[in-house]
C-alpha positions as CSV (number, residue, x, y, z in Angstrom):
1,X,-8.5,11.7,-11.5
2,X,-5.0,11.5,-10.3
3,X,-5.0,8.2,-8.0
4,X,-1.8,7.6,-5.7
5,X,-1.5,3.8,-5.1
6,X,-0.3,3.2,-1.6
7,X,0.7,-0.9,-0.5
8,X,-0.2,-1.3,3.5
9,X,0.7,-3.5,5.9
10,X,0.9,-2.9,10.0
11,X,4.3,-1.1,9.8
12,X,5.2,2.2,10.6
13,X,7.1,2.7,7.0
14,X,2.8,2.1,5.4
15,X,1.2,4.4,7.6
16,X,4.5,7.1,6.3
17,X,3.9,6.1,3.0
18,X,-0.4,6.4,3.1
19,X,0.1,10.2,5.2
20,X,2.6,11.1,1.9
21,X,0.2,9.8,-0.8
22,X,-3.0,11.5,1.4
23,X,-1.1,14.8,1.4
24,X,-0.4,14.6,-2.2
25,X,-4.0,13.9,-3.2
26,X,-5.5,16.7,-1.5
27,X,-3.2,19.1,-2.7
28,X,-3.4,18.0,-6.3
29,X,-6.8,17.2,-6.1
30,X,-6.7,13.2,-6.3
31,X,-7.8,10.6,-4.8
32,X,-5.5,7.4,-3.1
33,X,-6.1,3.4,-3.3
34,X,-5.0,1.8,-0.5
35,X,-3.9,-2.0,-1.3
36,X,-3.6,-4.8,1.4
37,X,-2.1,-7.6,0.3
38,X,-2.4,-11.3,2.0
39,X,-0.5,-13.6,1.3
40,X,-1.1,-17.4,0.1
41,X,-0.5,-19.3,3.4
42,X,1.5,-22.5,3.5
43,X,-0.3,-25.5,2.2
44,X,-2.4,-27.2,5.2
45,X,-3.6,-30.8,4.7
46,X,-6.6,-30.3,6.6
47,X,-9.2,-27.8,4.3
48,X,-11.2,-27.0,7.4
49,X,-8.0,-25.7,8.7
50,X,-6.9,-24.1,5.4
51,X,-9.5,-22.3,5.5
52,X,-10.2,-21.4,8.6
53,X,-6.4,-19.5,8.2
54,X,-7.1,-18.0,4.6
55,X,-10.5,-16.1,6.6
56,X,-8.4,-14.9,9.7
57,X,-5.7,-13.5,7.5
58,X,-9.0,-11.7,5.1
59,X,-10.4,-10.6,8.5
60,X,-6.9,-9.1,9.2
61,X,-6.4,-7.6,6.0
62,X,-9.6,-5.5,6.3
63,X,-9.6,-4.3,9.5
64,X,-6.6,-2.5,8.6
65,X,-7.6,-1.4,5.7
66,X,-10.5,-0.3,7.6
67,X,-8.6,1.6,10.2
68,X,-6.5,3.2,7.5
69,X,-8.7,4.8,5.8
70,X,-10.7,6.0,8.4
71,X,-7.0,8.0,10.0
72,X,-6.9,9.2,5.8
73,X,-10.5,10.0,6.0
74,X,-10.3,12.1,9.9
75,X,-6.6,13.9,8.7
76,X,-7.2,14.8,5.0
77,X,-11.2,14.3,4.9
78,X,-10.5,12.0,1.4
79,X,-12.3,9.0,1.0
80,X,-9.8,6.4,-0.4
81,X,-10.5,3.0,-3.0
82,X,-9.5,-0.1,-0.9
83,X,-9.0,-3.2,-2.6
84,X,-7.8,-6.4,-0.4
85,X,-6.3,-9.3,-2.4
86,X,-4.9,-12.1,-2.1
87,X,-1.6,-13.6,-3.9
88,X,1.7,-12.5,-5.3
89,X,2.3,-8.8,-4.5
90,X,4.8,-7.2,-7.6
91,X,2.0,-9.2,-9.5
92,X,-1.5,-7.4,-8.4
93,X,0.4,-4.1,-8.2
94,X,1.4,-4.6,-11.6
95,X,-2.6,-5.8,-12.6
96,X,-3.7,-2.9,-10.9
97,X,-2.0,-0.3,-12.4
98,X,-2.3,-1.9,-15.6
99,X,-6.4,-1.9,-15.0
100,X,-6.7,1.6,-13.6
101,X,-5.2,4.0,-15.6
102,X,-5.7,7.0,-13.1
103,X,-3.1,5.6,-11.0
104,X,-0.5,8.4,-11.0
105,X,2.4,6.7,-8.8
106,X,3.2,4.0,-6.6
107,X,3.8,5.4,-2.8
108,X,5.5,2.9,-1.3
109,X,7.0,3.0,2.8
110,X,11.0,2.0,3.2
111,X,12.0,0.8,6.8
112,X,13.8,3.3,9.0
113,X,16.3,0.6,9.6
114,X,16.9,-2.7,7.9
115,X,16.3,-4.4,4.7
116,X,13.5,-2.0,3.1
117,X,11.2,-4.5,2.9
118,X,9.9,-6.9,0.0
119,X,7.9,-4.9,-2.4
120,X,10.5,-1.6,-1.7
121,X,13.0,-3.7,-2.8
122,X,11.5,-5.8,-5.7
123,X,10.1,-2.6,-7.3
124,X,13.1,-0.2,-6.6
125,X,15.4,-3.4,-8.3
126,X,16.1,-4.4,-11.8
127,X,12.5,-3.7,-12.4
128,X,12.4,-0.7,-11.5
129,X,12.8,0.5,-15.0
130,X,9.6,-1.1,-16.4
131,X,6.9,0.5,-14.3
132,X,4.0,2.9,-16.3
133,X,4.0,4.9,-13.2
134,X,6.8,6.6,-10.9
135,X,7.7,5.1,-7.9
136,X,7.8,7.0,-4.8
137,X,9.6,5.5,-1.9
138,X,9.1,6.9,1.1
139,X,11.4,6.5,3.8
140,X,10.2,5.5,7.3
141,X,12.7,7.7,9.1
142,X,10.5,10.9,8.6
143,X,8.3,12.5,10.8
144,X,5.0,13.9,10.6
145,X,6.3,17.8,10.0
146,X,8.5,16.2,7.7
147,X,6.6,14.2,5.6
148,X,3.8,17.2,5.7
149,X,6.6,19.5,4.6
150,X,7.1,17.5,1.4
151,X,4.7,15.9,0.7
C-alpha cells in the first residue's frame, strides 16, 4: 500500500504537510506514517534528572502524535502508522524508508517565512539526490482550499 511518510512537530508548516499527505492517501487509496522525532537532550550529570527530561520530551512527542492523527482520523477518516523515536532525524527517516518499502514519498512542511527548517533543508540539500523516495515539500504559506485543491 502506498504509505506517505509525514515528519511532525508543533508547527504550522507539519500540520500543512500531514493535511497534504492525508489528502493524497485517500485519494490514491494509501495510507500515511506520521513520524515524531525527539531529540537527544543535552548531557545532564544528574541521571535522575536525565531522565526525568528524556520522559517529558517522550510524553510530548506522543501527545502530538496523538492529537495528529486523531485531526487525520476526524477530516479524512484514515487511520495513520505513528512511530515516535528518538535520535538523529535525516538518520531514522532514512532507516525508515529503508525498512518499509511501501513508503511512497517523504511529505515534508517548509516555513511560511524563514529558514525552512532542519529536515526541509538537510533533505532538499546535497542529498537530496540520494533518496529511494520523492520528496514533497510542502510549503507553509498555503491554505486549507489550497492545499485541498492540490493535493
Amino acid at each position: 500500500m502506498r504509505t506517505y511518510l509525514v515528519v511532525i512537530d508543533e508547527s504550522t508548516e507539519a500540520e500543512i504537510a500531514l493535511r497534504f499527505a492525508a489528502r493524497r492517501a485517500v485519494k490514491t487509496g494509501g495510507n500515511v506514517e506520521i513520524l515524531a522525532l525527539i531529540p537527544k537532550p543535552d548531557f545532564v550529570q544528574w541521571g535522575g534528572v536525565m531522565a526525568t527530561i528524556e520522559e517529558e520530551a517522550r510524553e510530548r512527542a506522543e501527545a502530538l502524535v496523538a492529537r495528529a492523527a486523531g485531526t487525520l482520523f476526524t477530516e479524512s477518516g484514515l487511520k495513520p502508522s505513528i512511530t515516535v523515536r528518538e535520535g538523529d532525524g535525516p538518520k531514522i527517516v532514512r532507516e525508515m524508508i529503508a525498512a518499509n518499502r511501501d513508503i511512497a514519498a517523504l511529505v515534508l512542511g517548509a516555513a511560511a517565512g524563514g529558514p525552512p527548517g532542519p529536515m526541509v533543508a538537510h533533505f532538499s540539500g546535497s542529498d537530496a539526490g540520494n533518496l529511494p523516495v520523492p520528496l514533497m515539500i510542502i510549503p507553509g504559506a498555503l491554505d486549507m482550499d489550497a492545499i485541498d485543491r492540490l493535493s
